[in-house]
N, C-alpha and C positions, 0 to 999 in steps of 0.2 A: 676133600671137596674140590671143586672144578678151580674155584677161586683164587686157593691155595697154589693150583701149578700152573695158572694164568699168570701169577705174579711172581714164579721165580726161575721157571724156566725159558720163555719166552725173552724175545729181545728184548731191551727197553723201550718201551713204545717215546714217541714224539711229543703224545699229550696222555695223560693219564687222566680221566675223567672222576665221578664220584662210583661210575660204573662201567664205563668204558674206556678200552686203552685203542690207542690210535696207533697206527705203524705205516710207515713210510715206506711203501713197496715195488712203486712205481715214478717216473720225474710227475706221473697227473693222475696219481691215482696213489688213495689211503684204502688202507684196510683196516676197520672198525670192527672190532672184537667186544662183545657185551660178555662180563663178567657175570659172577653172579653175588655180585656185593651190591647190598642196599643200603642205604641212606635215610635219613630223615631229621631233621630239623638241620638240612644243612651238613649234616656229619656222616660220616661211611661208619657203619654199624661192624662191630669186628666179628660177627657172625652174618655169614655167607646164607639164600635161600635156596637151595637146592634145583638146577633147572633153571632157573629165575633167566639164564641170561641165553638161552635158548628160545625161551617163552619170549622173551623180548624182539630178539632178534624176528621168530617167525613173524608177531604182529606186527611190524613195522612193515616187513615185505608184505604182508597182504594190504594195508592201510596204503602201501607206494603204489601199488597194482589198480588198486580200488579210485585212489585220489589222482590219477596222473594225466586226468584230460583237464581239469584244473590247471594243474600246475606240473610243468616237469621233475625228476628228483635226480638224485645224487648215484642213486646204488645201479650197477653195472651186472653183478654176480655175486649168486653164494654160492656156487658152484665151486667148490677148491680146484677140480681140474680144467679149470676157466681162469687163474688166478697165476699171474707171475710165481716165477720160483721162488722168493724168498716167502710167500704166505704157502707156498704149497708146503716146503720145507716144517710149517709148524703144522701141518693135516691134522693131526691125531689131537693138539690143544682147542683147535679152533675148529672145528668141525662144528655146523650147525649152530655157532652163535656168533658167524664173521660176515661182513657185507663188506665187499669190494667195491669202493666208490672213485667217485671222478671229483679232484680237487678243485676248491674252488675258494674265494676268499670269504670268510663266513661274517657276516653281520649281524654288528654286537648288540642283537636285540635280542631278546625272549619275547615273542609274538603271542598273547595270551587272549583265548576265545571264553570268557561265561555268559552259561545260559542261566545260572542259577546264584545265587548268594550264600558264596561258603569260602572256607579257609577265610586268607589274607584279607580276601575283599570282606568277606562278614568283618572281621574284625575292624578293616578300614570303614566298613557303614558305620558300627556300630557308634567311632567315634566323630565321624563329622558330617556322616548323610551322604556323603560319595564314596566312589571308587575308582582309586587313578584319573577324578577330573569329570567321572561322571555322577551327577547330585541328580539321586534318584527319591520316588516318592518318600514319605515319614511310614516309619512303623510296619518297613518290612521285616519280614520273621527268616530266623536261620531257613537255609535252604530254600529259600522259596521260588519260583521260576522268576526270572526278570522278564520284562515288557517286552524287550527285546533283546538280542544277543550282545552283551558290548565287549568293545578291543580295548585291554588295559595290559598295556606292553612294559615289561621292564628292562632295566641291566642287564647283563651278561656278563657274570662274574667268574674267571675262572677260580677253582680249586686250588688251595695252596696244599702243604705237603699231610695235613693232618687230614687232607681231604675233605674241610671246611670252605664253603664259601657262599656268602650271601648278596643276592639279586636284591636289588630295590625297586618298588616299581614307581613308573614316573607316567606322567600325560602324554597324553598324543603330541601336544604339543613340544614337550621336551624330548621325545623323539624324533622328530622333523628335525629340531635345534642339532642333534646329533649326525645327523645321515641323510638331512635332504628331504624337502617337504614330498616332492615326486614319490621318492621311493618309499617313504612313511605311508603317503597314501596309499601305494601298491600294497605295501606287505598288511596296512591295518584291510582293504578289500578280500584278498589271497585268502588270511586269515579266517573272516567271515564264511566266506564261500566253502572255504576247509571243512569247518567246523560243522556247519550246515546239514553240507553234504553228511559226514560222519554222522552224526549227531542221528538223521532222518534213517540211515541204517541200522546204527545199534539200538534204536528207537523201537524199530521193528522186529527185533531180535530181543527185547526185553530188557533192554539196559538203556540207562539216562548217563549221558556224557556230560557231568554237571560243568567242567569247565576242561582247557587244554591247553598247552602251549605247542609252536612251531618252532620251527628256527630255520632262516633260509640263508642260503652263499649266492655270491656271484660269480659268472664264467666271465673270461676274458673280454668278451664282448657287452659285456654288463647286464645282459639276461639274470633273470630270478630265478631260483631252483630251490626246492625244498631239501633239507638236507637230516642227518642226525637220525634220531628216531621217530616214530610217528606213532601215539594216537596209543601211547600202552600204560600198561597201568603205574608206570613211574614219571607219566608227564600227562597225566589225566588222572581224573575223579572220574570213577566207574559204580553207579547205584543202581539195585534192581528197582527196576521201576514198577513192579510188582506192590511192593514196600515202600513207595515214594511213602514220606508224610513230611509236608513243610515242620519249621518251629522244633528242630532240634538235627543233630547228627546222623545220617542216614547209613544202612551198614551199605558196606561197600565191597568192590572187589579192587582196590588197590590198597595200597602200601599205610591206608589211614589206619590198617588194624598193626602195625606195627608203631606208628605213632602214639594211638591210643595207649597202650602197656606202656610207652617209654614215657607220657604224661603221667602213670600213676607211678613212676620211680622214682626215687629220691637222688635225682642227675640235674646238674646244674644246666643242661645244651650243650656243655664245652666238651671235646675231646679226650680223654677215652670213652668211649660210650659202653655201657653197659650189653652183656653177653646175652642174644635174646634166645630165652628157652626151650626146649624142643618143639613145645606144643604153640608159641608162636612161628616160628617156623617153619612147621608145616600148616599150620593154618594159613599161612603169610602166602605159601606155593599155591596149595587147595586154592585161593580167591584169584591166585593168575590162572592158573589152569581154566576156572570159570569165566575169567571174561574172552583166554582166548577162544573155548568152547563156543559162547553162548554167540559171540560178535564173527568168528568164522565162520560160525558151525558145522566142523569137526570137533571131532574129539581127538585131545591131545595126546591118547594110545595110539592111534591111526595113525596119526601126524608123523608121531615117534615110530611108528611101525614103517611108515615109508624110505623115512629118512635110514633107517636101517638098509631095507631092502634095495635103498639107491649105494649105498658102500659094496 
């Protein structure tokens, strides 16, 4: 599998992500490679999705193309023969799931957009009638749409070697305390306006963007830039909205169908995680392929057919 020669023949990357490894290819420029290891509850899953880190890669460049009158981004080229020599050097590992970016210093926020009341935040309603600082009406139901879109930003925690690591999220307020009331306000607006925009697209393509995070860097000059991945189904809730029904678990096209199975296993959350089955994993690929379908709209044979025909 891809995942397997990502991680033993390539350099040591600089940062090792729960999915992506980072490489130092340039004095201002990283080159981000997406694997095709998933994750959930926090933990890297020891069974790889097939594709998964190609699929990621493509959505992110279209969501950068799409989002960038907004706000500027990071990525330069996935072009390999656009790409200094030590990324051209790995062509054949990295092909099709690398983006050539422009360094920047990244700010240690998780920038989080819901439109809807699920995961974390359901759980936070459930116990005190807010989420991260906002106390919304009594007696909303799992999923429901909220009133309005709200920003509930967290930590930025990185991964230790088990490739565990847990985000907490915190108020507007104790992000300001962190980074500057100015730039908390930029990134909670940026945010919004992101999500908006996206949200009003996949909207009309058949899919509810029930929530999402960003993550932005600064250049030298202290300009904001979007950075990281954008808008895919391992940093968003993707529901056909076909199927919306508030008051309970909506099926999805990301990674909640791999959660779901590792919730009926008898696994503590702790590290080793358990080996996920054939027929998860290809179901797990099947619902990426769907949202990059439905929210491009290409089809991911095409996609793959091009990418061939450009070697």
């Amino acid at each position: 599998m891809a995942q397997a020669v990502l991680e033993t023949q390539l350099p040591f990357p600089v940062r090792r992500g729960k999915v992506r490894d980072v490489y130092d290819v340039a004095p201002d420029q990283l080159l981000i490679v997406a694997t095709d290891r998933i994750s959930a509850f926090d933990c890297v899953m020891p069974s790889g999705i097939p594709d998964k880190g190609r699929l990621l890669t493509a959505m992110s460049v279209f969501w950068f193309d799409l989002l960038k009158e907004i706000v500027p981004n990071h990525l330069i080229t996935t072009d390999i023969s656009k790409m200094p020599p030590k990324a051209q050097k790995m062509s054949d590992q990295i092909r099709d799931r690398s983006m050539l970016v422009r360094k920047t210093r990244v700010i240690p926020i998780e920038c989080v957009a819901r439109g809807y009341l699920a995961g974390s935040g359901w759980s936070e309603y459930q116990k005190t009638g807010s989420v991260c600082g906002h106390k919304l009406k009594p007696e909303m139901s799992q999923c429901a749409k909220l009133p309005r879109t709200i920003f509930t930003p967290s930590t930025k925690v990185e991964s230790d070697s088990n490739g565990m690591g847990h985000d907490e999220n915190i108020t507007f307020t104790q992000m300001a305390d962190r980074i500057g009331k100015d730039l908390a306000v930029q990134l909670r607006s940026l945010t919004l306006k992101l999500y908006e925009q996206a949200a009003s697209h996949a909207k009309a393509r058949g899919v509810i963007i029930a929530d999402t995070k960003f993550e932005f860097g600064q250049l030298d000059d202290g300009s904001v830039i979007l950075i990281d991945e954008v808008l895919t189904p391992d940093s968003s809730r993707f529901w056909p909205a076909s199927q919306y029904e508030q008051g309970h678990d909506q099926p999805s096209f990301d990674k909640q169908y791999v959660r779901n199975w590792l919730s009926a296993q008898f696994w503590n959350k702790q590290p080793p995680a358990p080996p996920l089955p054939p027929e998860v994993i290809v179901g797990t690929r099947q619902r990426y392929i769907e949202a990059y379908e439905r929210i491009t709209g290409e089809k991911w044979a095409m996609h793959v057919g091009k990418l061939h025909e450009a070697r």
